[in-house]
N, C-alpha and C positions, 0 to 999 in steps of 0.2 A: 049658537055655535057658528063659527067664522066660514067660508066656504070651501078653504082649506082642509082644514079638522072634519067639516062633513065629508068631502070627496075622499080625503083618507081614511077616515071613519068606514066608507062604502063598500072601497077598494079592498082593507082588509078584513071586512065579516066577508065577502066574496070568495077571499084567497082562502081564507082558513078555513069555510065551510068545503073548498074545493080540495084541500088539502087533507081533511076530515075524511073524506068519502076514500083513503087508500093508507089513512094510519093504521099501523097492525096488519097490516097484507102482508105475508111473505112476501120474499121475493121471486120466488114461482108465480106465482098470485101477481105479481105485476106486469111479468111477463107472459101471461097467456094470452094469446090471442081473441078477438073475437068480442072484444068492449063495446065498442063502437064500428063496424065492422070489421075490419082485419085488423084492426088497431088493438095496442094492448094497454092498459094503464100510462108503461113506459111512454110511451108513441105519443099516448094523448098530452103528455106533463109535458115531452119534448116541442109538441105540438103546440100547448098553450105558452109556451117561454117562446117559440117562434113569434108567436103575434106578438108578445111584448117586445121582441126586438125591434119588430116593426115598427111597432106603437116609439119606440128610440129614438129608431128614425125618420118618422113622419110626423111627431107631432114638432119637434123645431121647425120644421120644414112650416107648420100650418101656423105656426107662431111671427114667424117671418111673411107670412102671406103668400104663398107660395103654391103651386100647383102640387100634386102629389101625383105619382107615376100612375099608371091606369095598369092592373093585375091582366085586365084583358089582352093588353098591348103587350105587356112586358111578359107573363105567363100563358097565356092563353085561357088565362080567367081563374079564379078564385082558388078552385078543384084542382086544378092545374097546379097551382103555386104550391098549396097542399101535401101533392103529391109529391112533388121532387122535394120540398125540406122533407116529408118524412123518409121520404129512402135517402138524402143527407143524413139522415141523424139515426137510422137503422142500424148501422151497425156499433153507436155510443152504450156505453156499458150502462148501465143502470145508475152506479155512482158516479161518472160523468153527468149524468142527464139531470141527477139531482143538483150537482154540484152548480150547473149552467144557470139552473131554474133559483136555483139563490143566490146566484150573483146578478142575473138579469131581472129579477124581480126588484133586488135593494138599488140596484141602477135605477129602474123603472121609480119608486119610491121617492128617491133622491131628484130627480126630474121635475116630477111632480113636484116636491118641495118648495124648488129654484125658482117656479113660475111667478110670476106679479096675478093679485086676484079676481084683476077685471077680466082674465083667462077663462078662470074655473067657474062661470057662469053657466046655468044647464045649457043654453043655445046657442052656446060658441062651438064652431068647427072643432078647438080642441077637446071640448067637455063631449060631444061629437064622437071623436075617433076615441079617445081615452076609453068611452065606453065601451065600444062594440071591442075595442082590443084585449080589454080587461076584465072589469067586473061582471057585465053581461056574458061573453064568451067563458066567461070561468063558470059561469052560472049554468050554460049549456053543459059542460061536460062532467059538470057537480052530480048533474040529474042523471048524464049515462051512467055513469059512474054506479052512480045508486041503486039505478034500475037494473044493471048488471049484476050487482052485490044481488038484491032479493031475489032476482031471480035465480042465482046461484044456489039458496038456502032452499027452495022447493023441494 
């Protein structure tokens, strides 16, 4: 399998497993609080489409060789940055927030795509950022996700 087809291969058992952990939830159920601390399903989906925008516009930027902004400097670090997209995107309705997450996800896809494949090497800067914005970070919140669902059932 080409390196292509693997990284996309990767990218969507991450997404769909992530997406898995909140099929069938009402919409109550996506809005209640308290997933991941104050955060609600909602919050976390709006939350992981944030990094993928990121991921938009930081990996041309890593493809051109190029510095990337530092979260510390520009947000006052990580938590920081966190925090104001989710009170930005607190008050998007639910069908918004879905809507966002599938067009920024087939952007993100499409991206991916256009690359040349001396890119999607595991050791490159972009195979780098691509990860921790995507398939890993989906991976984190797959697991709250879950842990929240059974513990729910108790």
């Amino acid at each position: 399998m080409d390196r292509m087809k693997k990284l996309l291969s990767r990218l969507d058992l991450a997404w769909r497993e992530f997406q898995d952990t909140y099929q069938g939830l009402s919409e109550m159920e996506l809005l209640t609080p308290g997933v991941t601390g104050t955060w609600s399903i909602k919050d976390i989906i709006a939350h992981v489409t944030t990094w993928e925008v990121e991921a938009l516009k930081h990996l041309p930027l890593i493809l051109r060789g190029e510095k990337l902004p530092k979260y510390s400097v520009r947000y006052g670090g990580i938590d920081a940055f966190n925090a104001q997209a989710t009170a930005n995107k607190k008050d998007l309705s639910l069908a918004e927030v879905l809507r966002e997450q599938a067009r920024v996800h087939q952007k993100l896809v499409d991206l991916i795509e256009s690359i040349p494949e001396e890119h999607l090497e595991g050791k490159t800067r972009f195979c780098h950022r691509l990860r921790l914005d995507t398939y890993k970070h989906y991976q984190i919140h797959t697991a709250a996700i879950q842990k929240w669902r059974s513990a729910r059932k108790r």
